[in-house]
BABAKOL-689506 format. One record per residue (C-alpha): residue in one letter; y, x negated, z negated. Coordinates in pm, whole numbers, padded with zeros to 5 digits, always signed. Layout:
BABAKOL-689506
aYXZ...
This chain:
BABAKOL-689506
x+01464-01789-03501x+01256-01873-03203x+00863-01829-03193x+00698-02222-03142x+00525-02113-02833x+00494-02346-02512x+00738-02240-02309x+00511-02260-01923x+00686-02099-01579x+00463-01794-01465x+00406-01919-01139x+00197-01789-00818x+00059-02138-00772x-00065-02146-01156x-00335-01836-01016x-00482-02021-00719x-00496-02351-00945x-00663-02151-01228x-00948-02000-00964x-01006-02296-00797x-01063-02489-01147x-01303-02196-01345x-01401-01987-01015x-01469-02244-00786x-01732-02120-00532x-01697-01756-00556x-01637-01607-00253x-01386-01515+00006x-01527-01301+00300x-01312-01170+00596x-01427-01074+00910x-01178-01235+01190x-00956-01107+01415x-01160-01307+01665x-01459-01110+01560x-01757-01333+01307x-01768-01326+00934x-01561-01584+00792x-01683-01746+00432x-01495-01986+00218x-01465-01983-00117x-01126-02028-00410x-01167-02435-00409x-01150-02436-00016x-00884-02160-00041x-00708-02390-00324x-00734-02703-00087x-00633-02532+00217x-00334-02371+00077x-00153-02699-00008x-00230-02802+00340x-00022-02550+00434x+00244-02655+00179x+00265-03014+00331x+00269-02853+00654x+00556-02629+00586x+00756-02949+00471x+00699-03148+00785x+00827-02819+00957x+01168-02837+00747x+01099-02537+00543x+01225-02583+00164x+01296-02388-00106x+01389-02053-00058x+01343-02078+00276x+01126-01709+00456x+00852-01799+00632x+00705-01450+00827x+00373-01338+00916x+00254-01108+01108x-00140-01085+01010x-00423-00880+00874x-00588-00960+00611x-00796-01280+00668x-00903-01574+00456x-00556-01756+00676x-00330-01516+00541x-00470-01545+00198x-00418-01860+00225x-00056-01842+00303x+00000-01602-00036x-00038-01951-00218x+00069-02213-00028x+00406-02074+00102x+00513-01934-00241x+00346-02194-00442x+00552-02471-00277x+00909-02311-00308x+00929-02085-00021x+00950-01702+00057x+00629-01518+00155x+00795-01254+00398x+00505-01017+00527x+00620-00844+00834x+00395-00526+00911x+00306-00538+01253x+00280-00129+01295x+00678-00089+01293x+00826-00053+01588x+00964-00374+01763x+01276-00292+01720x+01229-00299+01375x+01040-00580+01346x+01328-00784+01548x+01570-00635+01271x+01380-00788+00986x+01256-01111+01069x+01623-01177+01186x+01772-01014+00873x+01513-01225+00706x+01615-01520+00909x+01243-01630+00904x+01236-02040+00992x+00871-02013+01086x+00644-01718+01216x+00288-01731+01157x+00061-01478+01384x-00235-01357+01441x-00353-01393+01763x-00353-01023+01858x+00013-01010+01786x+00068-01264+02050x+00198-01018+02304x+00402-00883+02086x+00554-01227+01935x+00602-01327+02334x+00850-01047+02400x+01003-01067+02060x+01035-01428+02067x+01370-01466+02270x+01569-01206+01990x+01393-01401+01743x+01740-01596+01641x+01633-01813+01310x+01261-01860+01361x+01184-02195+01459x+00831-02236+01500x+00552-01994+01580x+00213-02083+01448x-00108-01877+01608x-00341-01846+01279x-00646-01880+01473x-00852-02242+01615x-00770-02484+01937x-01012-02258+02123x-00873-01922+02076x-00490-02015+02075x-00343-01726+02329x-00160-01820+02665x+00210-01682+02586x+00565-01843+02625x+00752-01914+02303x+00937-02215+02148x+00698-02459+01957x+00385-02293+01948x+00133-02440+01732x-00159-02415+01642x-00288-02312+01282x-00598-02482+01254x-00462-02830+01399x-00159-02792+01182x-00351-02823+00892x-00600-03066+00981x-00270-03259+01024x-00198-03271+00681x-00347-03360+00349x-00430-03145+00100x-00296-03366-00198x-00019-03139-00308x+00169-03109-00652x+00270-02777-00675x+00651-02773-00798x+00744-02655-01108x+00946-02375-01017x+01201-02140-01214x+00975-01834-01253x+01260-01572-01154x+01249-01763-00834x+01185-01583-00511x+00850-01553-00455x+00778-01328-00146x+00955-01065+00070x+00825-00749+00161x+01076-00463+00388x+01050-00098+00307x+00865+00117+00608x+01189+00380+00530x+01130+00657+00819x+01526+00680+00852x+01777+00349+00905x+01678+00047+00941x+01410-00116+00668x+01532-00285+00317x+01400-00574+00230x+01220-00606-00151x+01207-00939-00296x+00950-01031-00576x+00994-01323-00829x+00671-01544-00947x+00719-01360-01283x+00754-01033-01128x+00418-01087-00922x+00245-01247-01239x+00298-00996-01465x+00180-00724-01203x-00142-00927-01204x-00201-00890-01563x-00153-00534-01543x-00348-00457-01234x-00656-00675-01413x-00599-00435-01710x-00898-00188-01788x-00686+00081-01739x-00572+00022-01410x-00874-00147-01179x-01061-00303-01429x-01062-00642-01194x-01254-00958-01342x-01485-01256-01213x-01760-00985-01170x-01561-00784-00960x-01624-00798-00553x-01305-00586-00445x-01277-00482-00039x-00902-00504+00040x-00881-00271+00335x-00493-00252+00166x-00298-00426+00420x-00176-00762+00342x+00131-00687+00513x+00216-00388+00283x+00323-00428-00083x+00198-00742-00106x-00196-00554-00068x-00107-00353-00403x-00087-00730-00541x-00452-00765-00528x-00484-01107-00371x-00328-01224-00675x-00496-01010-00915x-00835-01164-00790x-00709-01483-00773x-00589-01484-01153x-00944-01372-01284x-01169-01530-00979x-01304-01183-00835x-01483-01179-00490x-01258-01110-00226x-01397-00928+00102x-01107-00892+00390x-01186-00651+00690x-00949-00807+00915x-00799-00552+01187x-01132-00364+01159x-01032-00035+00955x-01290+00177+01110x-01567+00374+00872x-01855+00163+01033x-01680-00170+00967x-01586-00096+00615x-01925+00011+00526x-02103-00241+00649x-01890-00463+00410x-01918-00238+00135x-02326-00255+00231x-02329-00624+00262x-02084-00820+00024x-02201-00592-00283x-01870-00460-00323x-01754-00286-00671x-01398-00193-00599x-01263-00046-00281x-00841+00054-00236x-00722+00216+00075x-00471+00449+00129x-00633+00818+00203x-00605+00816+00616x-00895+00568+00558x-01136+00706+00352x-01110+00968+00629x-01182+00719+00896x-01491+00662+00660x-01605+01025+00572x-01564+01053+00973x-01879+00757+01040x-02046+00902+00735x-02055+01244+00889x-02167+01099+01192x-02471+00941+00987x-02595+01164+00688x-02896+00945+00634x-02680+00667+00507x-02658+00705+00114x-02321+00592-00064x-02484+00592-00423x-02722+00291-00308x-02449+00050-00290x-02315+00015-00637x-01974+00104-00572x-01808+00192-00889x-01408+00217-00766x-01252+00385-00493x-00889+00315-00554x-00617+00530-00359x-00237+00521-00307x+00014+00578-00050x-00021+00945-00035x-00155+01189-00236x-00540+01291-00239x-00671+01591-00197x-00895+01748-00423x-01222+01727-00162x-01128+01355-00107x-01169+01299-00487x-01470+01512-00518x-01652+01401-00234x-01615+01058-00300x-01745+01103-00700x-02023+01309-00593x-02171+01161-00241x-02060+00780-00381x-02116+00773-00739x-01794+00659-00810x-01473+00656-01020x-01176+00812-00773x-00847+00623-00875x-00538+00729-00772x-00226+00536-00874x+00120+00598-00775x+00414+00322-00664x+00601+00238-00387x+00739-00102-00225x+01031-00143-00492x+00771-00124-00798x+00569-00386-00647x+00353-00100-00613x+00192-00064-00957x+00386+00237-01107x+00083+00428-01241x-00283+00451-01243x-00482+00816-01298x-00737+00705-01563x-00894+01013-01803x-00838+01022-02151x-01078+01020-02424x-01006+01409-02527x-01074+01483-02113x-01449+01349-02104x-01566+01705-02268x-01357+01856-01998x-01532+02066-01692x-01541+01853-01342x-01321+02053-01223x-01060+02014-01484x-01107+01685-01499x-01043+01636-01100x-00724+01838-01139x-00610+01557-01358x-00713+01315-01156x-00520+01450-00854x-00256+01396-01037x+00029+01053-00984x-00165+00933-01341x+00012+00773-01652x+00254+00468-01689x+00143+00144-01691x+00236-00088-01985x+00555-00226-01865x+00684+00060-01650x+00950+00331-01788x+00907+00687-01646x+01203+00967-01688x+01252+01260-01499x+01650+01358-01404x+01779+01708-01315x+02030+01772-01062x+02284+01758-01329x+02229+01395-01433x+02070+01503-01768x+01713+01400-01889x+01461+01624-01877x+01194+01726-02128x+00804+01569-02054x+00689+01898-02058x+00444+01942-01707x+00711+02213-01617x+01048+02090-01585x+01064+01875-01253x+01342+01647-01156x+01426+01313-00971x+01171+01052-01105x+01375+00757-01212x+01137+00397-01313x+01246+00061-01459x+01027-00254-01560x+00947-00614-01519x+00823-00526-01165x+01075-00328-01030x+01294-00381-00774x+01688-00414-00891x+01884-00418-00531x+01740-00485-00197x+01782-00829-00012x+02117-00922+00067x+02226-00643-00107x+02138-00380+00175x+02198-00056+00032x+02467-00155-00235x+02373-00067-00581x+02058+00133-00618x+02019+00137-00992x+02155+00422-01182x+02415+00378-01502x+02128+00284-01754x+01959+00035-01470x+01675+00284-01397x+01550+00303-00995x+01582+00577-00821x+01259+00650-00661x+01314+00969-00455x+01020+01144-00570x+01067+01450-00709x+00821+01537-00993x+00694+01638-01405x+00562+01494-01648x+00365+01600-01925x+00344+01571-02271x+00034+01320-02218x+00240+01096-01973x+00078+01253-01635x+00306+01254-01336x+00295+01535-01088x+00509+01496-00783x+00633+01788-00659x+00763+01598-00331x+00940+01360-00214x+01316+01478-00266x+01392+01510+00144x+01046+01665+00191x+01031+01942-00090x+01060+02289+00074x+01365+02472-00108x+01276+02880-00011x+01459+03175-00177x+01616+02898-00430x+01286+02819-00521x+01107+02491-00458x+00758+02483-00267x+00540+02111-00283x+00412+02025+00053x+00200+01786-00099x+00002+02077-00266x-00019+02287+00026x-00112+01987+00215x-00414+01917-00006x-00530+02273-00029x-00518+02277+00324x-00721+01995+00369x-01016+02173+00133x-01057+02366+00452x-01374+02221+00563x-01241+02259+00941x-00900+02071+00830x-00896+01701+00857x-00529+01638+00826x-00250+01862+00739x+00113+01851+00711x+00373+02131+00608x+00764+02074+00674x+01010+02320+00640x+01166+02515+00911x+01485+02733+00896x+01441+03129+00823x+01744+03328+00801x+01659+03519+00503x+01491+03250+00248x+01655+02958+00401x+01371+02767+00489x+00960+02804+00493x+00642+02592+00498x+00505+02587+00898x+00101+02433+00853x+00067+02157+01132x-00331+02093+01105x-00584+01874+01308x-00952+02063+01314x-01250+01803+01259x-01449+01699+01545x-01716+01977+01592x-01545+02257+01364x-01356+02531+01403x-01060+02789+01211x-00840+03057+01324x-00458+03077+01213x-00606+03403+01036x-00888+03262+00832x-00664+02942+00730x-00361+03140+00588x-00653+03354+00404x-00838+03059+00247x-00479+02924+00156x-00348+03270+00021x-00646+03251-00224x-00550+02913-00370x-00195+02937-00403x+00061+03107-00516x+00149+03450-00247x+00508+03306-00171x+00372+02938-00095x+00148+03085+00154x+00277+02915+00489x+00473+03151+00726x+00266+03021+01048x-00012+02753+01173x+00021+02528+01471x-00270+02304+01548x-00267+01982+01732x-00459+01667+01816x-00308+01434+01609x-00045+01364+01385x+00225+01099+01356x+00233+00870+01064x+00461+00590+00930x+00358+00228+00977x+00198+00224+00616x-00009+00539+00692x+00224+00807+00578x+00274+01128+00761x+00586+01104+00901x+00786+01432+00844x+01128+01300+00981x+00944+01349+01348x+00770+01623+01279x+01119+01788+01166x+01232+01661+01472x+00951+01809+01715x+00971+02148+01488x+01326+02175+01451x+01381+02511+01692x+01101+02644+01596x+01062+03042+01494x+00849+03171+01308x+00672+03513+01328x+00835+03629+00973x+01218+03528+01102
C-alpha cells in the first residue's frame, strides 16, 4: 500500500521560486570582478534567472544540453545556478585555476553549447576559443561598458542578453533524477572526471546542509561564500540559502584577508566556509593589524573543508573570533557533504583541549550518508578509532559513475564509493583520516599520516604551511621529508623544528629531514599538491639513508 502523499518533483527551480515568494528582499551582496559592491536581492535574482532561461532558448540550448562557466562567485553566476538548471539544462562549472589544457579537455568532453565568462577570463577564453569544438556562443558576464576586446565566435554580451528577454518564464516540470549540473574532479593525475548531480541529489543536500547539525543555515543566517562557485557546486550553499532565504555575501575574485573582512565587518555576516589556505590569507592581514578585534563582528561559524585543519587554525579562530570551528569532510563525488564535526552532548564537560582534538577530526555522518571502513583484504572493519582502512560512502548524494562513464565502474560489489581516503572510525561515528591512500607514508611496514605531521608542523608558530611526502630510504622503505614555508617576519632552524615535532609525536614519525622554501604548490581547489612535490623530491637523500 502506498502512503496518499502529493507526489511533487524536487526541483532546483522550486528553491529560487520558494525565496523569491517568502524571502523576497533579503539580500544578495557580491563585490564584482569589475571592482563596486553589487546588491540585489532573491525577487531580482528570481526574475533575472528566467531571463536567462528565455535567453538560453533563443540560443538553442534545451534539455540536457551543458552550458559552462567560467566565473567567481557573483550575483551573475548565482544567477545562472537557477536559470540554467531550472529550465532543463546542465550547470557545468569549469574552475578556471586548472591548467588550460585541462580546461580545453573538459569543456570539450563536456561539449558545452554556450560559455559564459567572466571578464577576467577573457584572455584565457581568447586562446582557448579555437579548441573549443562544441561551444557555440561565448557570453562576457559583465555590462556593454566593460565587455573585453578579444576574438571569439559570437561574443555577447551578458547584460544586453538579458535585457533582450523577458522574464515571464514557467519553469518546466522536470523529472527530478534529471541532470541538474556538472562539476569535473581537480584529480592531480589523468585527466579530470566529470560528476553529475540530479535536482533530487542537489535538493536533498540542501536539506541536510540547512540541518542544525551541519551549518545551522536559515532566513537569519548572512553566510560569506568565499567557497568557490566553481568547486563542488560552493559546498551546495547557493542552494542551501536559497531554500531557507539566508543572506548571501559573494567576494568575487577578491580572496585576500582584507577583502574578506571587510565583508565579514560590513554585511553582518554569521557563517563563513573556506577551505584552510584562506583563513591563512586572513590570519596573514590580521597579523598585520592586531588592533582589529574578530569577536566584535558576531561571527558565530567558521566552516572548513578541503583539507584538514590544524589544531592552531581551530583554536585561534575559537579564541581570537568567538566562534564555532566546523570542519566537515567530502569530496566532489559526495556533492561534498559527507560529514560535519559537531560535539556531542557528553563532550561539552570535556577540557578545550579535548574537545579541539575532536573537532580536528573528519566529524560524524550526515543523515543520509553510509560510512564503512575496508581493509586491504576486502573485509569490513570494526568502528573502533583503531583499525584504519579504505573509507568506502554511499547515499542519496553520491556520485554512482562519472560522466560518460569515464573511469568504468567505480562502485564496489555492494554499490559503496570508493573514496580513496584512508581512515577510522570510532565507536561514536568520528572519522579520522589517516591519509589519502597514495599519500600515506608506509615506513618499516608501518603507516605514518602526513596529515598529522602536517598539522603539528603547522603549530610551529614560525610554520605557515607544511607538507610531508615520502621519500625512498633503503632500510625502512620510505620516510616523511618536512617541506615548510616560515611566516613573514619569523624564524626556525631544521634543529628546533624536528625538536618541537619530536615532542608531539610519536619518535618514529619524527621526519628524517627539513627543507624550507618560499612557497608551495597546490591543486586548483587549494590542495597541496603532493604528486609535484614527489616529483621535485623524487632523488632526494636524506641524512639517515
Amino acid at each position: 500500500m502506498l502512503g496518499l502523499m502529493q507526489d511533487r518533483p524536487l526541483l532546483i527551480s522550486s528553491l529560487i521560486e520558494h525565496a523569491a515568494t517568502y524571502h523576497p528582499t533579503r539580500e544578495i551582496v557580491a563585490r564584482t570582478v569589475e571592482g563596486p559592491i553589487h546588491r540585489t536581492n532573491y525577487a531580482e535574482i528570481h526574475r533575472r534567472a528566467k531571463r536567462v532561461a528565455n535567453a538560453l532558448a533563443s540560443l538553442g540550448v534545451g534539455v540536457a544540453d551543458r552550458v559552462g562557466t567560467l566565473a567567481w562567485n557573483t550575483h551573475r553566476h548565482f544567477e545562472l545556478y537557477f536559470g540554467v538548471s531550472g529550465s532543463g539544462a546542465i550547470l557545468h562549472t569549469v574552475n578556471p585555476r586548472l591548467f588550460p589544457e585541462q580546461i580545453e579537455y573538459i569543456v570539450n568532453h563536456a561539449e558545452d553549447k554556450v560559455l559564459f565568462f567572466d571578464i577576467g577570463f577573457a584572455p584565457l577564453v581568447e586562446k582557448l576559443a579555437p579548441a573549443l569544438k562544441s561551444v557555440q556562443h561565448y557570453v562576457a558576464m559583465t555590462e556593454r561598458a566593460n565587455m573585453p576586446a578579444i576574438d571569439v565566435p559570437n561574443l555577447l554580451c551578458y547584460e544586453d542578453l538579458l535585457a533582450e528577454h523577458s522574464d515571464t518564464y514557467d519553469w518546466p516540470e522536470l523529472d527530478e533524477r534529471a541532470a541538474s549540473s556538472l562539476c569535473y574532479t581537480s584529480g592531480t593525475t589523468g585527466n579530470p572526471k566529470g560528476v553529475l548531480y540530479s535536482h533530487r541529489s542537489t535538493v536533498l543536500h540542501s536539506l541536510v546542509a540547512c540541518a542544525a547539525d551541519a551549518f545551522a543555515v536559515g532566513a537569519s543566517t548572512s553566510v560569506l561564500l568565499a567557497v568557490p562557485m566553481f568547486h563542488a557546486n560552493a559546498w551546495g550553499m547557493p542552494y542551501a540559502a536559497a531554500m531557507v532565504g539566508a543572506k548571501m555575501v559573494m567576494p568575487g575574485p577578491h580572496l585576500n584577508g582584507q577583502s574578506l573582512y571587510e565583508l565579514m565587518r560590513d554585511e553582518g555576516v554569521t557563517v563563513s566556509q573556506a577551505v584552510p589556505t584562506v583563513w591563512l590569507m586572513l590570519f596573514q592581514f590580521l597579523d598585520e593589524h592586531p588592533e582589529i578585534d574578530m569577536k566584535a563582528l558576531g561571527l558565530k561559524i567558521i566552516g572548513s573543508g578541503g583539507a584538514a585543519s590544524p589544531r592552531s587554525m581551530i583554536e585561534r579562530c575559537e579564541r581570537d573570533f568567538g566562534v564555532e570551528y566546523l570542519q566537515a569532510w567530502g569530496m566532489t563525488e559526495t556533492s561534498p557533504i559527507g560529514t560535519t564535526g559537531r560535539l556531542l552532548p557528553k563532550h561539552a564537560a570535556l577540557p578545550k583541549d579535548e574537545q579541539t582534538t575532536i573537532k580536528m577530526k573528519a566529524g560524524r555522518a550526515v543523515w543520509g550518508v553510509g560510512l564503512k571502513i575496508i581493509g586491504d583484504d576486502g573485509q569490513e572493519l570494526p568502528h573502533d578509532g583503531r583499525a584504519f582502512g579504505h573509507l568506502h560512502v554511499r547515499g542519496p548524494w553520491i556520485a554512482s559513475g562519472y560522466f560518460k562513464h569515464t573511469g568504468g565502474e567505480v562502485l564496489d560489489k555492494d554499490g559503496w564509493f570508493p573514496t580513496g581516503d584512508i581512515g577510522t572510525i570510532d565507536p561514536d561515528g568520528y572519522v579520522q583520516l589517516v591519509d589519502r591512500a597514495k599519500d600515506v607514508i608506509k615506513s618499516g611496514g608501518e603507516w605514518i599520516s602526513s596529515i598529522d605531521l602536517e598539522n603539528a608542523a603547522i603549530g610551529h608558530p614560525a610554520v605557515h604551511e607544511a607538507a610531508i611526502i615520502a621519500v625512498a630510504h633503503p632500510k625502512w622503505q620510505e620516510r616523511p621529508l618536512l617541506l615548510a614555508v616560515k611566516r613573514p617576519g619569523k624564524d626556525v632552524t631544521r634543529e628546533e623544528l624536528l625538536q618541537y615535532l619530536s615532542e608531539r609525536v610519536v619518535k618514529w614519525w619524527v621526519p628524517d629531514d627539513v627543507v624550507f622554501v618560499d612557497q608551495l604548490p597546490h591543486t586548483a581547489t587549494g590542495k597541496l599538491l603532493k604528486t609535484k612535490l614527489r616529483e621535485d623530491y623524487r632523488n632526494y637523500r636524506l641524512p639517515t639513508a
